[in-house]
N, C-alpha and C positions, 0 to 999 in steps of 0.2 A: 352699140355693144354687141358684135359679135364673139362669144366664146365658138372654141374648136370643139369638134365630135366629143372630146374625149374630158371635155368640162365635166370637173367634180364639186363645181361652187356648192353652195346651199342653198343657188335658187336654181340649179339645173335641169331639175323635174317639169319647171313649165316653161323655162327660157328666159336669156335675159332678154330678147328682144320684147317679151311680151313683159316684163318686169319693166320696162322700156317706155312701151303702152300707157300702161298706166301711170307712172311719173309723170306722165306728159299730160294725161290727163287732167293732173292732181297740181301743174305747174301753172305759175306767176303769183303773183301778190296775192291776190285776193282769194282765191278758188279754195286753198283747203280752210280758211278763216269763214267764208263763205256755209260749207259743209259744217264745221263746226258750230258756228249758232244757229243755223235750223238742224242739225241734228240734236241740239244741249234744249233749244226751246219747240221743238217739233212742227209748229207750224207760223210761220212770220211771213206776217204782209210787206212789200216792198217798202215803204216807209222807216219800219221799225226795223228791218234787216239792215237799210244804209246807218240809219241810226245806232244803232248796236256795232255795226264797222266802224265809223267814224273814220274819217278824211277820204274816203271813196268817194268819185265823182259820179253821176249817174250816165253818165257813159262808159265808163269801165264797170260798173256793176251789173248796168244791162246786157254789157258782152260777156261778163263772165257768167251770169246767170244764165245765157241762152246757150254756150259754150256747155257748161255743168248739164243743159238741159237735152243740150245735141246727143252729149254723152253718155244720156241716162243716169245720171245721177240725183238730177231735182227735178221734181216734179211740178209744172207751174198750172196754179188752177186759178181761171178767169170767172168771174160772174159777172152776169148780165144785168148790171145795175146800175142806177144813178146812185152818188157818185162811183163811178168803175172801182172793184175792189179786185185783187192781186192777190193769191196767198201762194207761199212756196213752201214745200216739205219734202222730205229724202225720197228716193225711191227705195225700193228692195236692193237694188244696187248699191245706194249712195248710203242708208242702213246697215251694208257690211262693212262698209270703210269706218265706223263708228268706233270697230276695235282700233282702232291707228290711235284715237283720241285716248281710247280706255287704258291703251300701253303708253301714252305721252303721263293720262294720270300715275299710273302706278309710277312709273319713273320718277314724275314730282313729288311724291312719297317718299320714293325711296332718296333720292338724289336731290331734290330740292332744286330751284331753279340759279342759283349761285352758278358762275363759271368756277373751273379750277384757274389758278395761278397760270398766268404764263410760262412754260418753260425757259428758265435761264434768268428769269426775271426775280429783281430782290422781293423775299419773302414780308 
């Protein structure tokens, strides 16, 4: 997404390319479901996080976890223990994206999760 000099979008102020950024961020399956239950439960051992996703493979949650983590969004904290213990929780980064969840809730408030009707489709 390149806009021209003269973009008057409503996200003009910081770019779309950098709106861009962060989409991509925030992109595939797992990553914002991910953010959402260590953000909702604050802090989840890897066990309970697959658990809580359900049908994620731990292949695709290890990439998307180290991905979130390249990016600054989660934090991974190891201990030195037997048996080895895992926990993962937002950063100050991943923390700000929380408003995305809090405007999904108000939505479900307000709108409820119901699709509207098809257009064109019998009532």
């Amino acid at each position: 997404m390149q806009p021209g000099p003269d973009c008057s979008c409503r996200y003009a102020d910081v770019g779309c390319d950098k709106m861009e950024q962060v989409m991509d961020m925030l992109s595939g399956k797992w990553k914002m479901r991910i953010l959402f239950m260590v953000g909702a439960h604050g802090i989840l051992r890897y066990n309970e996080l697959r658990r809580l996703l359900g049908g994620v493979t731990h292949k695709v949650l290890s990439a998307q976890l180290k991905e979130l983590a390249a990016d600054g969004l989660i934090a991974r904290h190891d201990y030195a223990q037997v048996p080895p213990r895992v926990d993962y929780t937002l950063t100050e980064r991943g923390e700000a994206l929380m408003a995305v969840f809090d405007a999904m809730q108000q939505y479900i408030h307000r709108y409820g999760v119901e699709l509207p009707a098809a257009s064109g489709s019998p009532a």
